[in-house]
C-alpha positions as CSV (number, residue, x, y, z in Angstrom):
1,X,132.0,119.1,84.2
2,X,131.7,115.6,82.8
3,X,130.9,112.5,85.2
4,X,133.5,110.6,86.3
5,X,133.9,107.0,85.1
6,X,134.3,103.9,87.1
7,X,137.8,102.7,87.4
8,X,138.0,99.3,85.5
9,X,142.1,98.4,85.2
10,X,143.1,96.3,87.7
11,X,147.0,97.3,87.7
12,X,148.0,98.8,90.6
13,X,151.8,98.8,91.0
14,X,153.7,99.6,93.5
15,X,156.5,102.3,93.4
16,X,159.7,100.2,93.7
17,X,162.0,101.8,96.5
18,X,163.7,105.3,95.9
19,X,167.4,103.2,95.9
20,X,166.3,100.8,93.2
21,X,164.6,103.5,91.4
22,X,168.2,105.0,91.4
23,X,169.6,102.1,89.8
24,X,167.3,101.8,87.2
25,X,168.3,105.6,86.3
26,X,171.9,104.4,86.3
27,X,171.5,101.6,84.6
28,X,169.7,103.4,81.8
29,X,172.2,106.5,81.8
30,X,170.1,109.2,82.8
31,X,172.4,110.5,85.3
32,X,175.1,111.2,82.6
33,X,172.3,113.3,80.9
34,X,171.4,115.1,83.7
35,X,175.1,115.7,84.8
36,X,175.4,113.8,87.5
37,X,177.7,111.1,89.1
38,X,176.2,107.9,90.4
39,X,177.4,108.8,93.7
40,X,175.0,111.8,93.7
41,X,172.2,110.1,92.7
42,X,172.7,107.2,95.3
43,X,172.9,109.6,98.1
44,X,169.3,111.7,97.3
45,X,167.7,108.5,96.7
46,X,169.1,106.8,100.4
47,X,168.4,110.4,101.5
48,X,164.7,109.9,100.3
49,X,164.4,106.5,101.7
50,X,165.1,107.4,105.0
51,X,162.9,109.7,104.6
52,X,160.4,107.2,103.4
53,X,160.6,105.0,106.3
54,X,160.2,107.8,108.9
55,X,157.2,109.0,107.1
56,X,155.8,105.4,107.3
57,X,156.7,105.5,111.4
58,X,154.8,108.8,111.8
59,X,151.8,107.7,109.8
60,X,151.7,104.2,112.6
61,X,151.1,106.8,115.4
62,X,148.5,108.6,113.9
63,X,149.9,112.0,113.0
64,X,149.4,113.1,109.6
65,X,152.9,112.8,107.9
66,X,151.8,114.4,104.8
67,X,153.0,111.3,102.2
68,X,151.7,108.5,101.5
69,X,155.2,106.4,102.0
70,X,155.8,105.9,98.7
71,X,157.3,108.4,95.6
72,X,159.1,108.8,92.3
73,X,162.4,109.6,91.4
74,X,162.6,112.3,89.0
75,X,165.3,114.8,87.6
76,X,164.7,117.7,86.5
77,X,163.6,118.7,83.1
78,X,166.4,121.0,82.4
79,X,168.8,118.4,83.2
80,X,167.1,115.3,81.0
81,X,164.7,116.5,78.7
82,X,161.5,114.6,77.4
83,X,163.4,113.9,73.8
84,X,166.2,112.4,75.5
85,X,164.0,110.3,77.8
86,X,161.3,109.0,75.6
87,X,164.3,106.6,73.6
88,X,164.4,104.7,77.4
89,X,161.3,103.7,77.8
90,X,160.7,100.0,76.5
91,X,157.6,97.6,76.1
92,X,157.8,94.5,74.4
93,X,161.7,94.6,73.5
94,X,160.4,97.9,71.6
95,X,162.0,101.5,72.9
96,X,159.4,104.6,73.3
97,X,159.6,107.5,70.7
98,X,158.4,111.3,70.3
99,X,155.4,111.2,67.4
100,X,157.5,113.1,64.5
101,X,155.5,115.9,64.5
102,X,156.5,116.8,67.7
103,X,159.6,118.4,67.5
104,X,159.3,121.1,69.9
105,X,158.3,118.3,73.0
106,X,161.3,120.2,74.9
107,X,160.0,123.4,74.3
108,X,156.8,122.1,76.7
109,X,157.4,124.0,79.6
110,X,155.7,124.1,83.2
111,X,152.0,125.6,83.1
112,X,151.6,128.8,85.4
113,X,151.6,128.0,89.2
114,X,153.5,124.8,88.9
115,X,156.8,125.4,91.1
116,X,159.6,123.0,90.3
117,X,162.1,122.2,93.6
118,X,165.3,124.2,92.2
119,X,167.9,121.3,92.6
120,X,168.8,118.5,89.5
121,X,166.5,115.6,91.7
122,X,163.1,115.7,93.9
123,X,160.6,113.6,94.1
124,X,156.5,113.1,93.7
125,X,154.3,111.8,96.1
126,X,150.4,110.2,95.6
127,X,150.8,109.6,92.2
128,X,147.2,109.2,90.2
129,X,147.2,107.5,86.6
130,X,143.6,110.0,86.8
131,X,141.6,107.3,85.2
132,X,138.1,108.6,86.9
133,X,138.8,111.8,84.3
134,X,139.0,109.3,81.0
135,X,136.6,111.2,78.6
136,X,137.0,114.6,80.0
137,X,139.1,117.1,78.0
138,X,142.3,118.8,79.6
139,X,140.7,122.3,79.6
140,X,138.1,120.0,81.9
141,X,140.7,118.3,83.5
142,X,142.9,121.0,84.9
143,X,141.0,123.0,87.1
144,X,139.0,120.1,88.8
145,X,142.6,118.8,89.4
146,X,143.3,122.1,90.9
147,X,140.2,122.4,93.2
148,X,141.5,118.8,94.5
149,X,145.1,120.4,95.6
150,X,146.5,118.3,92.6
151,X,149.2,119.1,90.4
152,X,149.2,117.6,87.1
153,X,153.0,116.2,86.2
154,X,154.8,117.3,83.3
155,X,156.0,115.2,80.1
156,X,159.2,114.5,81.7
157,X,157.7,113.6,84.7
158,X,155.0,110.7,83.2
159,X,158.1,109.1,81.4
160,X,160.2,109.1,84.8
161,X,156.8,107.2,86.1
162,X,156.8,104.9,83.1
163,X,160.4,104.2,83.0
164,X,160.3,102.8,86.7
165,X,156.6,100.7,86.5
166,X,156.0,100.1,82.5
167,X,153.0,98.4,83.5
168,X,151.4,101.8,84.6
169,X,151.2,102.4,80.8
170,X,148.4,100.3,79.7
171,X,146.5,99.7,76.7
172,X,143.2,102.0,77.0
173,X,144.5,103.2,80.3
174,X,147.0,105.6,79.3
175,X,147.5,109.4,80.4
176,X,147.7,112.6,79.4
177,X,151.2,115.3,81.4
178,X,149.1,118.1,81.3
179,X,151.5,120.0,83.1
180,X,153.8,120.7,80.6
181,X,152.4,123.4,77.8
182,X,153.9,125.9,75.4
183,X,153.3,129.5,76.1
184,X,153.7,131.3,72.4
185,X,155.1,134.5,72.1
186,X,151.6,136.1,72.2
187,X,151.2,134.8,75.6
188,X,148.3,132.6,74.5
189,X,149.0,128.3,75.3
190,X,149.5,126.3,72.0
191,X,146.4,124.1,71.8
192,X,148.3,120.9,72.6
193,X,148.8,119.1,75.1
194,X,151.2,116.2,75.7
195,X,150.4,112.4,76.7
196,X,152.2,108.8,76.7
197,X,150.1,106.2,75.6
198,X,150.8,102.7,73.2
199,X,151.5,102.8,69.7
200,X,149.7,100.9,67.4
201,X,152.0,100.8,64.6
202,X,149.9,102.4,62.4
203,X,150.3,105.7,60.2
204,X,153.4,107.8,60.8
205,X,154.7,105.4,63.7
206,X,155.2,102.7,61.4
207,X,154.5,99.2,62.2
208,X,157.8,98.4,63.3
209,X,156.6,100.3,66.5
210,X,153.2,98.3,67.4
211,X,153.1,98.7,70.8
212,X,155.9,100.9,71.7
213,X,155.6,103.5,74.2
214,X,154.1,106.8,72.2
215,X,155.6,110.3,73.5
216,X,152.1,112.5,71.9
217,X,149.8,115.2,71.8
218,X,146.0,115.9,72.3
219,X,144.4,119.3,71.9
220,X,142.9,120.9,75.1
221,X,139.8,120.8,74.4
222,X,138.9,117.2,73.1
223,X,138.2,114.1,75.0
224,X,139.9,110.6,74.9
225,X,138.0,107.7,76.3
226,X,141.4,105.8,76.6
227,X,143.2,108.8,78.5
228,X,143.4,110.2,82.1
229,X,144.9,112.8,83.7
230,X,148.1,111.9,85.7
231,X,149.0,114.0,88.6
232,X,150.8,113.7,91.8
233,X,149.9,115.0,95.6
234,X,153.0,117.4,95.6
235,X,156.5,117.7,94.6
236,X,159.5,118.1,97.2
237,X,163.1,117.2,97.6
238,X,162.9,114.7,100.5
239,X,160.0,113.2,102.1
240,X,160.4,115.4,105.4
């Protein structure tokens, strides 16, 4: 495996709470996509936050609660796909887009031994932008993720994280969803894999998108200096 680098961004936002994470869905619409009523979405996140705040309480005693007191709001992929979530995303007064030649991004499905709560809404916990792994390909990537009790999000999954802390998306800090691949019909994985990182306006994206937020692809088995590997401690529907 390739050495890990030194970590050398100094963002490090915080998750804003699972109620205003709500908010920000509703304000953007997402619960229409997914089907839901604002009510519903209110309630998991309050639900969550409760939850939140007695995980915090265990962790001041000493006993292992499992969560780090913090996690992300997400719906499920079958509810709000990746193509109808890139449009949301916004950086610099300029909305996020899906590279055109990659049409099939809702067709990038869960890898093998990724279990997805079976409800509309869960959340993430310990999410990891996987900036150490910059430079190391996905094929790299995935298994040392694995031997670390990681799971690497999906596509829909790094937008839900961009859409609530844009500043998580930085220029050569960006991150691959390796999470999400395309099984063909052979059984074989199509060689790419998806990322978010920043438009530079150049080629295909047109420079009317400099600096929007880029819905992408990688091949497995290259590296990318400017990419880690973003992954999350575990996925759940309430905190306990």
């Amino acid at each position: 495996m390739p050495e890990t680098v030194p970590v050398t961004s100094t963002v490090r936002p915080e998750l804003p709470a699972l109620p205003v994470q709500a908010e920000r869905l509703i304000e953007l619409g997402v619960h229409q996509l997914a089907g839901l009523t604002e009510a519903e979405l209110r309630s998991f996140a309050e639900a969550g936050a409760a939850g939140t705040a007695e995980a915090a309480g265990t962790a001041g005693t000493g006993e292992s609660s499992g969560v780090d007191g913090s996690a992300l709001l997400a719906v499920h992929p079958g509810r709000a796909p990746a193509s109808a979530l890139a449009p949301l995303l916004r950086r610099d007064g300029r909305p996020g887009f899906v590279v055109t030649d990659m049409p099939d991004a809702d067709l990038f499905a869960p890898i093998d031994g990724t279990a997805l709560p079976d409800a509309p809404l869960y959340l993430l916990t310990g999410l990891d932008r996987g900036d150490r792994m910059a430079n190391w390909s996905p094929n790299e990537a995935l298994p040392a993720l694995e031997a670390q009790a990681r799971t690497p999000l999906l596509l829909t999954e790094g937008i839900h994280w961009v859409l609530q802390q844009p500043a998580v998306l930085e220029r050569n800090h960006c991150f691959m969803t390796i999470g999400s691949r395309i099984r063909k019909a052979n059984g074989s994985l199509d060689a790419r894999t998806p990322a978010l990182w920043i438009s530079n306006g150049t080629g295909r994206d047109g420079s009317e998108r400099r600096n929007a937020p880029k819905v992408g692809w990688c091949w497995a088995g290259n590296r990318h200096t400017w990419l880690g590997f973003a992954s999350s401690a575990g996925r759940r529907l309430q905190l306990v």
